[in-house]
LUMSETOR-477891 format. One line per field, with one value per residue (C-alpha): x, y negated, z negated. Coordinates in pm, whole numbers, plus 50000, padded with zeros to 5 digits. Layout:
BEGIN
c1 c(X ...)
c2 c(Y ...)
c3 c(Z ...)
//
This chain:
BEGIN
c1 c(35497 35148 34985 34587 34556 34247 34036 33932 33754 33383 33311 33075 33133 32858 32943 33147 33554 33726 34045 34256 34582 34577 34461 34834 34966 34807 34969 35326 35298 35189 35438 35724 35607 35421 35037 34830 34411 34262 33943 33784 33557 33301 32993 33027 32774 32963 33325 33267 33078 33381 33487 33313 33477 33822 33810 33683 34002 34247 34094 34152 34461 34680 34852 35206 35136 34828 34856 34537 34481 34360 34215 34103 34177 33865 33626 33795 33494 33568 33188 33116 33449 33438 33792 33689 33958 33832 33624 33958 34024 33731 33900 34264 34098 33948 34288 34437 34157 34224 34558 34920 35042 35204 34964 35072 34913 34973 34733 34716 34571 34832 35096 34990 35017 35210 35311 34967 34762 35016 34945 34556 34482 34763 34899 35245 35407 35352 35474 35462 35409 35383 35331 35405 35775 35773 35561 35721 36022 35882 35749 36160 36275 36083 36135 36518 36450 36480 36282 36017 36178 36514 36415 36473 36182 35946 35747 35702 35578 35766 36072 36205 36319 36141 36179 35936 35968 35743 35813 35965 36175 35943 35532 35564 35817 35486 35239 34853 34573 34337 33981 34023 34105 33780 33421 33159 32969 33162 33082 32731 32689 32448 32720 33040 33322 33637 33967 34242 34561 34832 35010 35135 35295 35228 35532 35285 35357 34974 34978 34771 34796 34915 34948 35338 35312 35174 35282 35580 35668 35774 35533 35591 35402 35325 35392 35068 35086 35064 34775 34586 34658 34544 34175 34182 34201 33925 33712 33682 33606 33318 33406 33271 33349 33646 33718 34121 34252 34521 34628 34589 34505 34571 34950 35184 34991 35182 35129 34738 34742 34944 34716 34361 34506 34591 34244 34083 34316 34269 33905 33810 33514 33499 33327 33565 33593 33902 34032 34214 34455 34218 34490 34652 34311 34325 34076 34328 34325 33969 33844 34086 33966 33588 33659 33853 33541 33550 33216 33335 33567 33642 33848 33957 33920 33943 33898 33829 34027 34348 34499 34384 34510 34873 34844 34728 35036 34830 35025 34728 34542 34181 34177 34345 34049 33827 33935 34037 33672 33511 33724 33579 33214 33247 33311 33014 33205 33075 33260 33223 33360 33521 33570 33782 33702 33938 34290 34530 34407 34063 33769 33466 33520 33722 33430 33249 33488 33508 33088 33026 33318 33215 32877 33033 33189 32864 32953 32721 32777 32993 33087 33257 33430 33507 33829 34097 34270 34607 34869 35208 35493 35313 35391 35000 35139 35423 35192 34950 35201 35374 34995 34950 34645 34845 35071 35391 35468 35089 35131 34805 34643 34339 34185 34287 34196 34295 34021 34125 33894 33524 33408 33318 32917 32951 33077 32840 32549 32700 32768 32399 32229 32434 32311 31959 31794 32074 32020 32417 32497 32576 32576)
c2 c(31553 31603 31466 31507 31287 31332 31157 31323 31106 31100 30855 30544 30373 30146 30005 30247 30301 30248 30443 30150 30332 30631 30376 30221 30565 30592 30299 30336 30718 30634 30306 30578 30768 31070 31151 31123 31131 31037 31131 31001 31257 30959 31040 31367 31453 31727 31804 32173 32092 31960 32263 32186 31822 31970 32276 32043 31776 32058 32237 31880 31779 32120 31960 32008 31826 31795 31471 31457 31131 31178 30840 30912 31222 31122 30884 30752 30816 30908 30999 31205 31288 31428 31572 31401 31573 31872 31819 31810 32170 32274 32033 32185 32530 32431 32275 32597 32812 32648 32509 32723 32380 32228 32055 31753 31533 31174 30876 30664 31019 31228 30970 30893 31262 31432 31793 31849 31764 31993 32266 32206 32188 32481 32212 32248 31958 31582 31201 30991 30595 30447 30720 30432 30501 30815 30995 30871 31037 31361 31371 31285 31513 31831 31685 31747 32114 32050 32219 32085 32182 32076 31678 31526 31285 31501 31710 32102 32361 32476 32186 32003 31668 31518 31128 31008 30669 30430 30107 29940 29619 29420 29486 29319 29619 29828 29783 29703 29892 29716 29752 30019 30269 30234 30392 30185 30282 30096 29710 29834 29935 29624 29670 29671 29445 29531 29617 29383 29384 29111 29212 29518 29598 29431 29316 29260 29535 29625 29931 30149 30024 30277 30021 30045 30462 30388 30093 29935 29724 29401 29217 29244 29027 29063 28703 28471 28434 28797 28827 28563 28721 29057 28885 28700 29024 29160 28844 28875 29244 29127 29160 28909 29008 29121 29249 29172 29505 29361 29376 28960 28829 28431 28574 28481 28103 27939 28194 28253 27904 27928 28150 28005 27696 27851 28054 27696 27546 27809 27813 28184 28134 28469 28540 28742 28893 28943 29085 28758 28760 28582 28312 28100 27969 27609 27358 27305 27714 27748 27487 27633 27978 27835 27676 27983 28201 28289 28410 28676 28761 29078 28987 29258 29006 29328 29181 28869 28926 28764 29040 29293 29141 29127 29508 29600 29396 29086 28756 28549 28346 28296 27977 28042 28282 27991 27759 27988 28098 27732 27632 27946 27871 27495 27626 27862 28149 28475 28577 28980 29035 29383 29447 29743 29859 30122 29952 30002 29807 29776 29710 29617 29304 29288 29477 29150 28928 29059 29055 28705 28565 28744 28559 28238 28217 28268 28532 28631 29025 29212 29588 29736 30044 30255 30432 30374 30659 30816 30779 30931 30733 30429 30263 30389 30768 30718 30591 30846 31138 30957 30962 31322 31206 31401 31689 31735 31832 31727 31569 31405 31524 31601 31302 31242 30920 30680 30523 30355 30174 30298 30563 30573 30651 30337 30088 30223 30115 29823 29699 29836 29659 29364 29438 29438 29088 29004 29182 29044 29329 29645 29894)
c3 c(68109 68076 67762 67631 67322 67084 66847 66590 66375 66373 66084 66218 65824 65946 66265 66615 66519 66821 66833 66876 66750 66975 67261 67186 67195 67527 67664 67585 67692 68067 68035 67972 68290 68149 68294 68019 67946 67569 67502 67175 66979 66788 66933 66793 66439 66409 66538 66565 66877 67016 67293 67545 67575 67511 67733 68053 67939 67937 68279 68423 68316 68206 67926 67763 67493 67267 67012 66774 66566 66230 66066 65740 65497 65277 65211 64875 64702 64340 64281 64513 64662 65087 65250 65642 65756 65715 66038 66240 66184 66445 66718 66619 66661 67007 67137 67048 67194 67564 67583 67481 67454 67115 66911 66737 66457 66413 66271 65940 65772 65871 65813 65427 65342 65642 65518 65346 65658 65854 65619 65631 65973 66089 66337 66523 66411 66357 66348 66102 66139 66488 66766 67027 66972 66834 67063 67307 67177 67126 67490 67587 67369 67508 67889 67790 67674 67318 67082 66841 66513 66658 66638 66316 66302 66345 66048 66175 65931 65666 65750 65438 65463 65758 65738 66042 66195 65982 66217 66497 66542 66748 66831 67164 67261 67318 67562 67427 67561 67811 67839 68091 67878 67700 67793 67937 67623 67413 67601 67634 67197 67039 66735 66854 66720 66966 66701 66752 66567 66608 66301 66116 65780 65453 65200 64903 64608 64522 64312 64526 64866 65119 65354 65357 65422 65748 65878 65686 65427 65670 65822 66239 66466 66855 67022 67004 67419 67420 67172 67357 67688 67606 67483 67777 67949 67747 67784 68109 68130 67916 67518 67316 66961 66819 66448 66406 66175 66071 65656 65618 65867 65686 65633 65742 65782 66015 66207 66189 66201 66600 66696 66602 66761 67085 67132 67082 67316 67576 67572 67508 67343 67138 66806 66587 66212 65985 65678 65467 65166 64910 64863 65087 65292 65336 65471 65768 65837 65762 66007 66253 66216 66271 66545 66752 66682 66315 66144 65897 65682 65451 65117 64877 64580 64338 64029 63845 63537 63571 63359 63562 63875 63711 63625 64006 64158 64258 64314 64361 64090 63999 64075 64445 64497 64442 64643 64957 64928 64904 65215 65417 65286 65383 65733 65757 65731 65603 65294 65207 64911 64745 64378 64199 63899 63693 63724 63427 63127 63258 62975 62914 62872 63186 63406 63320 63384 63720 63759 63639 63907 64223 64109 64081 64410 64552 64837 65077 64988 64755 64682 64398 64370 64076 64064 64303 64530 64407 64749 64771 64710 64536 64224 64113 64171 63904 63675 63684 63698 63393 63219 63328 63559 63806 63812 63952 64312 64387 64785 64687 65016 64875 64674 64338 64136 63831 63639 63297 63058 63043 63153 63530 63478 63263 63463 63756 63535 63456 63818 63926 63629 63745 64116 64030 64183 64364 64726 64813 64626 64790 64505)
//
């Protein structure tokens, strides 16, 4: 079959968004023998300008399949709230205006809140989890005649029931994108950290994470010769720096630990940025990290009220915070730090509990949040419907939020009184 896959997403959040999920999509549908072209929407301001790029992709390439990616339904904002996904609906309306052919959604923003982005953007149908296998699926599926609504997995309009595939056994099962598939653009952008993941899924119990909607609740993790093959491969097409997506990137350890050891060992000499667990960094895996390329890290710290990290789902400990932080600082690592205020049982009191410790880990920049996102299916969800924050049958497409304690206005002043003189404060 003939397959056009789209990225919809025009959010830059500070730094280009590479497409790296539909690029995977991309790769298993041309492994599986179907002719297939991507192109990715980002240097778009505004989607509705979008036709021309479709209608010259479908001229070229006549699909029978559309797939459109959506990243993010909103920006998780709770003061001043955006649906993002609302830009998708000119690109659905273009795909429709020059191809007959099904459109179907897929993405970590369709798959967190599948029937309510089917309904919104007026799409055929759409897969939930990894489109690598289930894409793949559909596209044998309709090869064999069958009808969209007549596969189980899939979500079509006005279905009840849909389960979608979340996960797969084993990563290394699907192919990874090479730098091929990419624009020249992208090597060429001052800014550009290339998206790796190695691992996906996350078995930790946070509250509000929908981390598990989209990717699993079991940790699955490609084979380290394959990871360090494929940034071999992009090495020597000329990436430098790579930003590896995955949850944590520290868990499991033995593993980070394999594959820091094997980029050293094989001499790839990249500069690369992570997201860690805040516990579980050692001086061993620290020093490791540095030396395979390390510079940055991203740690959702959330709180520094040991209360409060109890009440979010947190298994960590202050003290583990501390010391995973000292071992990163000690090897020049930059430590960006991410606060969350509004958890249940959240005070004053607790607000500056969490102030006064980002201060004394001395990170090089934090950001707080107030409120945190409602997602389906989460043990945040039950809460809130059970505190009539939410109402029943709500498919919490469109953004709803929890904030306990103060008031919201009040713990903004608070954080941006704390903010002012400190400029590693992003407020």
């Amino acid at each position: 079959m003939r397959v056009l896959l789209v990225s919809a997403n025009t959010e830059k959040i500070g730094m280009p968004t590479i497409p790296l999920g539909l690029g995977c999509v991309l790769a298993s549908v041309r492994a599986a023998g179907h002719e297939a072209g991507m192109i990715d929407l980002m240097d778009l301001d505004d989607p509705g300008g979008c036709a021309p790029f479709i209608g010259r992709a479908v001229e070229d390439l006549r699909p029978d399949v559309i797939g459109l990616s959506i990243r993010n339904i909103d920006n998780q904002d709770m003061k001043t709230p955006l649906l993002l996904i609302e830009k998708a609906r000119a690109v659905v309306a273009a795909c429709r205006a020059f191809s007959g052919a099904p459109v179907v959604l897929g993405g970590a923003g369709f798959s967190i809140s599948p029937a309510g982005a089917l309904d919104y953007l007026d799409a055929d149908a759409g897969v939930r989890g990894e489109g690598e296998g289930a894409f793949v699926e559909l596209l044998a599926g309709l090869s064999g005649g069958a009808r969209l609504e007549e596969l189980p997995f899939l979500y079509t309009r006005g279905r009840e029931g849909a389960q979608g595939k979340v996960c797969a056994a084993a990563l290394d099962a699907f192919p990874l994108p090479g730098p091929e598939v990419w624009s020249g653009a992208y090597l060429k952008a001052p800014d550009l950290w290339m998206p790796f993941q190695s691992r996906r899924g996350c078995a930790r119990r946070c509250i509000y994470c929908s981390t598990g909607l989209v990717e699993g609740e079991r940790v699955r993790r490609r084979s380290v010769e394959t990871v360090v093959r494929s940034l071999a491969h992009y090495a020597e097409a000329g990436y430098r720096r790579f930003y590896f997506t995955d949850n944590t990137f520290n868990l499991p350890r033995s593993y980070a630990l394999a594959l820091c050891r094997r980029m050293i060992r094989e001499g790839l000499d990249l500069t690369w940025r992570a997201i860690v667990y805040p516990g579980g960094v050692d001086e061993e895996l620290s020093r490791a990290m540095a030396r395979s390329g390390c510079t940055e890290v991203s740690v959702g710290i959330e709180s520094g009220s040991a209360r409060i990290l109890e009440s979010l789902g947190k298994d960590y400990r202050l003290d583990d915070v501390r010391s995973s932080m000292a071992h990163l600082a000690a090897q020049g690592i930059r430590r960006n730090g991410f606060l969350l205020f509004g958890g249940p049982g959240e005070t004053r009191e607790s607000v500056q509990e969490s102030l006064d410790f980002a201060d004394s880990l001395g990170l090089e920049s934090v950001k707080a949040t107030v409120g945190l996102r409602i997602y389906p299916q989460t043990p945040l969800a039950r809460r809130a419907l059970g505190e009539g924050v939410i109402a029943g049958g709500d498919v919490l497409f469109r953004p709803r939020f929890y904030c306990a304690g103060p008031p919201a206005d009040w713990v903004r002043d608070a954080v941006a009184a704390h903010a002012a003189g400190r400029p590693e404060w992003l407020v």
